[in-house]
C-alpha positions in Angstrom: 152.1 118.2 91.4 152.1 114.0 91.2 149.7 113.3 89.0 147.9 110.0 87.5 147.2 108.4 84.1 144.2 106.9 84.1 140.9 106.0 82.2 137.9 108.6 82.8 135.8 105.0 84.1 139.0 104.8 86.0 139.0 107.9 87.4 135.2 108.4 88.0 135.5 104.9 90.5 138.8 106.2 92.3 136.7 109.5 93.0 133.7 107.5 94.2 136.0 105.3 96.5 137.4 108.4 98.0 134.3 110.3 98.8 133.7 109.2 102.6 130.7 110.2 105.2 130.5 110.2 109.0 127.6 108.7 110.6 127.1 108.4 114.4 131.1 109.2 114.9 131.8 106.1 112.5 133.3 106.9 109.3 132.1 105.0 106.1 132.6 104.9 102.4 129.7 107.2 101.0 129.3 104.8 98.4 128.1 101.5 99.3 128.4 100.3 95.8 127.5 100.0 92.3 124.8 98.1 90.8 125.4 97.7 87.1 123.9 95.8 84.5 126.5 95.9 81.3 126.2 96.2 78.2 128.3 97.4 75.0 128.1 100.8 76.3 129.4 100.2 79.8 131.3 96.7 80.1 135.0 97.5 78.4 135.2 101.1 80.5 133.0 101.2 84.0 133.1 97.7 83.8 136.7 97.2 83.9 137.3 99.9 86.3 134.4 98.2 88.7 136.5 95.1 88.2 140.0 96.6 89.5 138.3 98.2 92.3 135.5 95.5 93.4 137.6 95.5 97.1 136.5 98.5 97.4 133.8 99.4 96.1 130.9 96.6 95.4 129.0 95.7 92.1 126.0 93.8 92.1 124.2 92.9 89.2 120.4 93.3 89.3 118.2 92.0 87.0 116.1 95.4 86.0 117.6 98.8 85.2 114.6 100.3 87.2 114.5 98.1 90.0 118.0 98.5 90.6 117.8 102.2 90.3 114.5 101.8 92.5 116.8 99.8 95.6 119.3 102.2 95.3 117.2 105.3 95.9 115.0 103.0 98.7 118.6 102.4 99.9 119.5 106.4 100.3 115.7 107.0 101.7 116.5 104.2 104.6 120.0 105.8 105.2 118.5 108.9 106.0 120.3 110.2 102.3 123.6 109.9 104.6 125.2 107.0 102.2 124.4 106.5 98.4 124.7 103.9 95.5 125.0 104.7 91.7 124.2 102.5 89.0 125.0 102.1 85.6 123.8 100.9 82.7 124.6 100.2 79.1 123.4 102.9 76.2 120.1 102.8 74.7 117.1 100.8 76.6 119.2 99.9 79.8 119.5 103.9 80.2 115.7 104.7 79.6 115.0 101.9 81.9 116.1 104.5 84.7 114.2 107.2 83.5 111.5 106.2 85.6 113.6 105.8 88.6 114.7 109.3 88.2 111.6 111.0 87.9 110.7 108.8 91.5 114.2 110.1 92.9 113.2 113.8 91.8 109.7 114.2 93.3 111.1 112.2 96.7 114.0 114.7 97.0 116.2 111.1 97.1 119.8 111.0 95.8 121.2 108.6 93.3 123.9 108.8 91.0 123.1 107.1 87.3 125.7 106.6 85.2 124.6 105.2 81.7 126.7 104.3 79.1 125.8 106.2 75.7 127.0 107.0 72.0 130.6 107.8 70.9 131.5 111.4 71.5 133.4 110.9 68.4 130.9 110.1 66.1 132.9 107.9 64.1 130.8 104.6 64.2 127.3 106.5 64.4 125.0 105.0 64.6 126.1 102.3 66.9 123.3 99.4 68.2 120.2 101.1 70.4 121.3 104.6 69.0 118.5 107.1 69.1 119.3 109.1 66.1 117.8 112.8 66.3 117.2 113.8 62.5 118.4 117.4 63.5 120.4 117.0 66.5 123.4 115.0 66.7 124.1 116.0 70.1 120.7 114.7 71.2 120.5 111.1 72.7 118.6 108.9 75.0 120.0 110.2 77.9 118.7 113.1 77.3 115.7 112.1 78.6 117.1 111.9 82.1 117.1 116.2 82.4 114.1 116.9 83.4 114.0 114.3 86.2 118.3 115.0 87.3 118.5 117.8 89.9 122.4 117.6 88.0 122.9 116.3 84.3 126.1 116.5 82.4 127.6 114.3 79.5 131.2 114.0 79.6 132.9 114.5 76.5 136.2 114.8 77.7 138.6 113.2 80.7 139.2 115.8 82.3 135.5 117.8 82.6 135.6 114.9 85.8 137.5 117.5 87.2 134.8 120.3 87.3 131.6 118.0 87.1 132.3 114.8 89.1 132.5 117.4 92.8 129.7 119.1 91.7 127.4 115.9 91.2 128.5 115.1 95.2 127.4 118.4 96.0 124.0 118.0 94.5 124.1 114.1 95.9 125.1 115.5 99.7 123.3 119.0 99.5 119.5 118.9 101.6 117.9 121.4 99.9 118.9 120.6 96.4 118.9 116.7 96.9 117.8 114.4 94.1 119.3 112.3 91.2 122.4 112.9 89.4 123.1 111.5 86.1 126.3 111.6 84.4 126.0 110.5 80.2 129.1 108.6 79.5 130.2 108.0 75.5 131.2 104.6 75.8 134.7 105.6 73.7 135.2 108.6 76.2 134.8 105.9 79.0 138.1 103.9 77.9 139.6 106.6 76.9 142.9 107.9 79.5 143.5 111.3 80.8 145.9 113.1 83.8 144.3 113.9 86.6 145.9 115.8 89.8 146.7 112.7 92.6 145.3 115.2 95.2 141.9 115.0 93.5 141.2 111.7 94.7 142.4 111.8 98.3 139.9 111.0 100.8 136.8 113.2 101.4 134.8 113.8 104.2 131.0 114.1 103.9 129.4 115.8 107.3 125.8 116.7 107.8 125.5 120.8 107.0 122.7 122.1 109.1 120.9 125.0 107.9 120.5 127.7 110.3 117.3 130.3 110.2 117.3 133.8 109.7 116.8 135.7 112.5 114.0 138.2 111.1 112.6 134.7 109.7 112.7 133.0 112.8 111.3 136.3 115.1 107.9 136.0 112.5 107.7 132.1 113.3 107.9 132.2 116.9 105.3 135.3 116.7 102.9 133.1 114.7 103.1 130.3 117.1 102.8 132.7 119.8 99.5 134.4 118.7 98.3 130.2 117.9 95.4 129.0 119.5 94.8 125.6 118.0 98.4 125.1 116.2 98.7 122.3 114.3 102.1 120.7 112.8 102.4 118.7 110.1 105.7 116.3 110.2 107.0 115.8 106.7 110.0 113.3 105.3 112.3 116.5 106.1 111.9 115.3 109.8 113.7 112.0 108.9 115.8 113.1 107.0 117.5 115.4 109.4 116.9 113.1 112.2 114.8 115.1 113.9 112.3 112.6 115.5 113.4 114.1 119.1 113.8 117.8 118.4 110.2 117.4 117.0 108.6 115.2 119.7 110.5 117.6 122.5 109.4 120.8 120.7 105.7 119.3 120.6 105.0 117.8 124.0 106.2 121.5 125.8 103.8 123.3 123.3 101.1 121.2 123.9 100.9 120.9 119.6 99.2 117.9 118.0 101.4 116.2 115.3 99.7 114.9 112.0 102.3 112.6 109.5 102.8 112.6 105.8 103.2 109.4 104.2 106.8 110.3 104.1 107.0 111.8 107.6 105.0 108.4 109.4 106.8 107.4 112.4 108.3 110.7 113.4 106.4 110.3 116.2 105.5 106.6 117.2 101.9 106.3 117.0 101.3 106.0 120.4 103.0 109.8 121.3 100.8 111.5 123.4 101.1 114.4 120.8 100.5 111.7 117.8 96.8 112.1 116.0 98.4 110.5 112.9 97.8 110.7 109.0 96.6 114.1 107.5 95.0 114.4 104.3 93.2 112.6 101.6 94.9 108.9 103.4 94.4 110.7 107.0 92.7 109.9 110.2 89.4 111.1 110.9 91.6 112.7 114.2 94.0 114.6 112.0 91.9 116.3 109.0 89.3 117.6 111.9 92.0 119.1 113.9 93.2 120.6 110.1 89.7 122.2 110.0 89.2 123.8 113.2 93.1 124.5 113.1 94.4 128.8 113.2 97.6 127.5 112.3 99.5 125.1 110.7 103.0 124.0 111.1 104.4 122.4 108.3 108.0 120.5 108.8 109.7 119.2 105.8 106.9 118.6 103.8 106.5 119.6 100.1 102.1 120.0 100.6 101.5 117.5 98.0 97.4 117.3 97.1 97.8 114.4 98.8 98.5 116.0 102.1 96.5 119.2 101.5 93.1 117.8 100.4 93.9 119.1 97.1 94.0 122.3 99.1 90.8 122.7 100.4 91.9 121.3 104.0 95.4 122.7 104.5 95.3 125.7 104.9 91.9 126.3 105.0 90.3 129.9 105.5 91.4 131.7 108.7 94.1 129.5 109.5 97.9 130.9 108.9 100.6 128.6 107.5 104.3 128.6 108.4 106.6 126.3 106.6 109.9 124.9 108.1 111.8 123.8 105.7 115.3 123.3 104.3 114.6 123.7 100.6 113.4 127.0 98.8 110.9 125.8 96.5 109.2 124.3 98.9 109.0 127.0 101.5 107.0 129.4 99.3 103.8 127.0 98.5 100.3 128.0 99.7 101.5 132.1 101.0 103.3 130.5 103.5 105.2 131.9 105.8 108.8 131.0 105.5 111.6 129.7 108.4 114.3 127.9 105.9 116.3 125.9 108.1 117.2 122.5 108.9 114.1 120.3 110.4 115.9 119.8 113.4 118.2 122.7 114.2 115.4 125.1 113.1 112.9 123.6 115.9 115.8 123.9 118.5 116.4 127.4 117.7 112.5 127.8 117.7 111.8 126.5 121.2 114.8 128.9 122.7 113.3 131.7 120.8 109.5 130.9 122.3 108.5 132.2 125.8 108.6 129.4 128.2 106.3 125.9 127.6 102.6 126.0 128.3 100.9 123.3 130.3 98.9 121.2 128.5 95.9 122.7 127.2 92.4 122.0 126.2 93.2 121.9 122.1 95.6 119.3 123.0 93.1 117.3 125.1 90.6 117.5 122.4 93.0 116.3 120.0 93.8 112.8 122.1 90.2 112.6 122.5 89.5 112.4 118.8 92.4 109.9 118.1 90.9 107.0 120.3 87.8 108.2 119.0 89.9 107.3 116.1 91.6 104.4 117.3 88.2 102.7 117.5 87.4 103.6 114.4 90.6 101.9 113.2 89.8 98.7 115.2 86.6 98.5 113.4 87.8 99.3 110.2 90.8 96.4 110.4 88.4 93.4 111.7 88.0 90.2 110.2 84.8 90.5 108.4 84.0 86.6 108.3 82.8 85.1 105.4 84.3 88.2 103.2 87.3 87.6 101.2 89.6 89.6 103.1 90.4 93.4 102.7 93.5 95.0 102.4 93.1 96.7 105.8 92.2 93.3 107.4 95.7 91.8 105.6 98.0 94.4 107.1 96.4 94.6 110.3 97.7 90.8 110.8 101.3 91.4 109.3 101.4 94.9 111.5 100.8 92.6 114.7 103.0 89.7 113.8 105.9 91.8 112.4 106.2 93.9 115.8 108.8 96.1 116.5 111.6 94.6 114.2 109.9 95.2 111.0 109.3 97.6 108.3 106.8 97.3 106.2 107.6 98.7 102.4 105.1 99.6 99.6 104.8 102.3 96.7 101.5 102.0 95.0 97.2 101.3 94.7 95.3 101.2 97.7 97.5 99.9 100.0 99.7 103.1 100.4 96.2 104.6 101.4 95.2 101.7 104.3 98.7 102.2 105.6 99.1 105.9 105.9 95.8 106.0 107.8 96.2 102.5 109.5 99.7 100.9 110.2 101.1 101.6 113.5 104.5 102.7 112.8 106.5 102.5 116.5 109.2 105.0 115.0 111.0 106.6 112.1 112.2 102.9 110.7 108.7 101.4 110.7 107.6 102.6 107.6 108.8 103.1 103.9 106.0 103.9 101.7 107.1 105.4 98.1 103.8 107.7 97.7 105.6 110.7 96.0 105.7 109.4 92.6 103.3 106.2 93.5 105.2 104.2 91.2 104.1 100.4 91.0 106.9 98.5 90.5 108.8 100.0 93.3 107.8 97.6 96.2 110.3 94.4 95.9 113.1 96.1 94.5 112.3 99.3 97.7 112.7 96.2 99.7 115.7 94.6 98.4 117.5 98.4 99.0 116.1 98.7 102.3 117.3 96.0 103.6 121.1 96.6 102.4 120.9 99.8 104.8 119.2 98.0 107.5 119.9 94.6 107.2 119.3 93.9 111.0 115.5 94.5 110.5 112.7 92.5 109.1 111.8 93.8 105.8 108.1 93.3 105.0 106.8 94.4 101.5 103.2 94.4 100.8 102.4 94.3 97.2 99.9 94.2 94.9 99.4 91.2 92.1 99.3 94.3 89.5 102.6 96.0 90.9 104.1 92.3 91.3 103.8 91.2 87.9 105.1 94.4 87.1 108.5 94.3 88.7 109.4 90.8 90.5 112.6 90.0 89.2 114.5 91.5 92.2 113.3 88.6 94.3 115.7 86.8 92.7 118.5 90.0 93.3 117.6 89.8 96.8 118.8 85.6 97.1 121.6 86.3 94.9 122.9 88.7 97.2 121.7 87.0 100.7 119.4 89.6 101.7 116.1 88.1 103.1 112.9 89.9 102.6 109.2 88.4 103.4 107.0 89.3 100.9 103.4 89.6 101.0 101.2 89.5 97.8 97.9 90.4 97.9 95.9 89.5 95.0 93.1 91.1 93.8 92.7 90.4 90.3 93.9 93.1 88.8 93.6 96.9 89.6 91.2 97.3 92.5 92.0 100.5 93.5 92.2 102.5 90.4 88.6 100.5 89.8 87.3 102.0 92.7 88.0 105.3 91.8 86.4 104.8 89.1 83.5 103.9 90.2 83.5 106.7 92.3 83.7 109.8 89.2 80.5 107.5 88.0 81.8 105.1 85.7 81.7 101.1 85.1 84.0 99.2 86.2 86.3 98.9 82.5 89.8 97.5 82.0 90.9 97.0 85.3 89.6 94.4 86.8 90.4 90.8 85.0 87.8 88.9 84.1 87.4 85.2 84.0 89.2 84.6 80.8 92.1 86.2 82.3 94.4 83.5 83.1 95.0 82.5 87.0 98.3 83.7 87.5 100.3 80.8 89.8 102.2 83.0 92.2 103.7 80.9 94.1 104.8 78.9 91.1 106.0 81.7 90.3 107.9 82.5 93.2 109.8 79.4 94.0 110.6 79.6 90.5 112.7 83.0 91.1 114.3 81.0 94.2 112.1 81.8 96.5 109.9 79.9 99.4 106.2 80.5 99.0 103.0 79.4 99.9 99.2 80.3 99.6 97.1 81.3 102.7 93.9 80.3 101.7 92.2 83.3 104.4 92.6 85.6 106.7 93.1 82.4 109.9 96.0 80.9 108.1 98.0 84.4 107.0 99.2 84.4 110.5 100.9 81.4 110.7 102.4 81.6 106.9 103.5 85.2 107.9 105.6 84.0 110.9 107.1 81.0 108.7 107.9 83.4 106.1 109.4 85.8 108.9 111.6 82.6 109.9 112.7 81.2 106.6 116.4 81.4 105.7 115.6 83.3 102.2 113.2 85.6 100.8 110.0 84.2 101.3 106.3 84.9 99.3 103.2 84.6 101.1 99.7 85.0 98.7 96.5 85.8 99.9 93.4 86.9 97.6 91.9 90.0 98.6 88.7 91.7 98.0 88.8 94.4 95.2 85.8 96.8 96.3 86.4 97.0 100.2 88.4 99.9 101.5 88.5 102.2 104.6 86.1 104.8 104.2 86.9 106.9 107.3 89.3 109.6 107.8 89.6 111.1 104.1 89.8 114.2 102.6 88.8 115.7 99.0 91.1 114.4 96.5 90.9 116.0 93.4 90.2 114.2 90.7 88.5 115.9 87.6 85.4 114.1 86.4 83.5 114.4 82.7 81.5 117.3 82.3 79.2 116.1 79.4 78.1 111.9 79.5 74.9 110.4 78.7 75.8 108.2 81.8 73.6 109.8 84.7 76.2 108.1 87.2 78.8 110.4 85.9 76.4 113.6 85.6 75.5 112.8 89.3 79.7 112.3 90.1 80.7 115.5 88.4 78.1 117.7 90.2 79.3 116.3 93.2 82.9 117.4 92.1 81.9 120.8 91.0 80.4 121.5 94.7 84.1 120.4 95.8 85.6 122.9 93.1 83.6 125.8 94.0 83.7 125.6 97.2 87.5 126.9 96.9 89.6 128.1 99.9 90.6 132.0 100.8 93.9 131.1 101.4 95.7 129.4 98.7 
């Protein structure tokens, strides 16, 4: 058997190189790259094996641990998880910068491989600079504060583990059910250090969807349930994109006659305009979608994990007297809220459902009430997304205009605040590419550095990132990431003066407004100083007349470019949403807050049957 000396950084960048995927009968590396940020823990070993094979395999150099790790995951989550980047990062604070990053990856069900440098396996210069020394641990470092948010962790100790651990982490990486990060701990002296490995192990490998196929006792209960459904319901979670099941869904629905309700991660499964379409569900719904969730018998939820988001904190899906079947690809999910279970593939399991139903029904009266209530709820949305003159404008009034001007070449991104809210319930998202909300782990910081990875996977489509001034002065150094590497996004930053939407909620459980909002000896922050300081074009629209025109000279400018518009704090939408639980003081001498909390004990006690 031929085999190779080489380093285990060495080794770990031939494997990556070799691990190919097939996408649309075009075959690809798996790996689009590396972003790495080095340090003393990663330059002399991933570092110099990055170097040898840069040909082949990309590094980019970010300016945040985070927001590299954050582009990266956005990256998988616009590839439909079909390609992958890892990053790595030196030992210490460059590895706990990811941890974050992680913990997004795990609750989105998003693959990434990290790869942070750490200590020396041998021990022999303990402790070596950013060390975390545990007292009564050796073993223990930083990076092992990345297992609870890896779906795979390992620390390699020796060369030749890569040979057990490195095609497990790719089956984790490729595998839809158990998809999520994957962090491999590399001692920066086991990283330089060489090892044989079998030639054959780094031969070329081919990645290919696997598509889950149902049970058939599962699959004779599901089709029984719909059956027996008077008013079904389905609820189209990220699942549906990920297995591309945008027209296995909107087949399955239109010859059922089913209405369709989105997730934030499931928006544009259906463009908005499907006859089936009645749009957001939950707490961020439609007024459409959460009253066909309460006069609903069943619900059918596809590749969704029922976040409280989605559910009303459980008091709208499922509600009493309606059934629940979930379709869905991963076990854990499957089991939530005594549903009934049809593991499968998104898409192959609604196939197999639709031959195992009796033939279509003509449209029926549930589906004609549900299109009446959505352009009762279109109007509602018009209304809602009107200039209000002589108001500073709202952040529904601000999308509304970048929503018409972007069209159908755009997609907007955004993680966190209110906005995620005002674009679930009103951004008309023409299809599955529209829309890139990160509202899993609503992690500010996300939104430039989500758009900086979405646009490396669809670099042929205007990237449009609405952000915050609290989540921008967060995270903006990827602006200047995204003009190193020549990938144009048009930023707009709407600026509120601190944290309006945490402010309104709470107001809302009865207290002041306290240590969100800045007040006037907070210092004006210059963002478009700031901007064109990162490299950036940028310019202030003073209202809501002259965003559109800034908008569509962003949209045109050779480089990322920053438009800035102040925005009203206290406005949002108030139609469409559910309950959203959110637990409020049982003993103040504030009688706003005695007031809010026996409003939320009604809401608490009035608990569902069926949970």
């Amino acid at each position: 058997m031929k085999r190779l000396r080489l380093t285990t950084a060495q080794a770990i960048v031939r494997y990556l190189v070799a691990q190919r995927v097939r996408i649309d009968s075009t075959e690809l590396p798996l790996f689009a790259g590396v972003f790495a940020i080095f340090g003393h823990g990663n330059v002399a070993g991933l570092g110099e094996a990055l170097q040898a094979e840069r040909n082949r395999l990309p590094t980019w150099r970010a300016h945040n641990e985070q927001a590299m790790a954050h582009a990266a995951i956005a990256f998988a989550k616009a590839s439909r998880r079909r390609r992958l980047i890892a990053c790595t990062t030196s030992i210490g604070p460059g590895a706990t910068n990811m941890v974050t990053a992680a913990a997004l990856a795990h609750v989105n069900r998003l693959p990434v491989l990290l790869l942070p440098g750490d200590t020396f396996a041998n021990r022999d210069p303990d402790p070596v600079l950013q060390q975390v020394e545990h007292f009564g641990d050796p073993t223990i470092t930083a990076n092992d504060c990345f297992r609870p948010v890896s779906r795979y962790w390992d620390r390699i100790v020796r060369p030749e583990q890569l040979l057990a651990s490195l095609p497990q982490a790719l089956s984790v990486l490729t595998d839809p059910a158990d998809c999520g990060p994957v962090t491999l701990a590399l001692p920066q002296d086991v990283q330089a250090e060489a090892g044989e490995f079998p030639a054959a192990f780094f031969e070329p490998h081919l990645h290919e969807p696997v598509r889950l196929g149902p049970d058939a006792q599962q699959l004779r209960a599901a089709a029984a349930l719909i059956t027996g459904a008077q008013k079904p319901l389905i609820v189209a979670g990220g699942g549906v994109l990920y297995s591309e099941a945008n027209e296995a869904l909107a087949a399955f629905a239109t010859a059922r006659a089913i209405p369709v309700c989105e997730t934030q991660a499931g928006k544009g499964a259906l463009p908005w305009d499907h006859p089936c379409n009645v749009g957001a569900v939950g707490v961020t719904g439609t007024g459409a979608a959460n009253a066909l969730a309460a006069e609903a018998d069943l619900i059918i939820a596809i590749g969704t994990r029922l976040a409280d988001f989605t559910t009303g904190s459980g008091r709208l899906l499922p509600r009493a007297g309606c059934r629940l079947l979930s379709l869905n690809v991963c076990r854990h999910d499957l089991v939530k809220r005594g549903a009934t279970a049809l593991q499968a593939d998104a898409r192959r399991g609604l196939e197999e459902l639709a031959s195992a139903l009796s033939p279509a029904r003509s449209k029926g009266a549930w589906l004609a009430a549900a299109q009446a209530r959505i352009q009762e709820w279109n109007a509602a949305r018009d209304a809602a997304v009107a200039a209000r003159n002589g108001h500073t404008p709202s952040d529904a009034e601000v999308l509304d205009v970048a929503n018409r001007v972007v069209g159908t070449r755009g997609t907007v991104v955004c993680a966190a605040g209110g906005l995620p809210g005002e674009l679930h319930k009103l951004w008309r998202a023409d299809g599955p590419d529209a829309y890139h909300v990160e509202y899993g782990y609503s992690c500010m910081g996300y939104e430039i550095a989500g758009g900086l990875g979405v646009k490396m996977a669809q670099p042929a489509r205007d990237i449009v990132v609405l952000v915050g001034d609290g989540s921008y002065l967060m995270m903006n150094s990827e602006i200047a990431t995204s003009i190193a590497l020549g990938l144009k996004l048009t930023i707009v930053l709407l600026d509120n003066r601190g944290f309006g939407c945490i402010n309104r909620l709470q107001q809302a459980c009865g207290g002041d407004a306290f240590n969100n909002l800045l007040d006037d000896a907070s210092p004006r922050v210059d963002f478009v100083a700031h901007a064109r300081a990162l490299g950036a074009i940028a310019e202030k629209a003073d209202n809501l007349a002259a965003l559109e025109p800034a908008l569509r000279r962003a949209l045109a400018a050779d480089r990322t470019a920053v438009v800035v518009i102040e925005t009203d704090p206290a406005h949002s939408t108030a139609a469409g949403g559910a309950w959203w639980n959110v637990p409020v003081a049982e003993i103040s001498a504030s009688e706003r807050v005695q007031r809010a909390f026996a409003d939320y004990r009604g809401h608490v006690d009035d608990s569902p049957d069926a949970t």
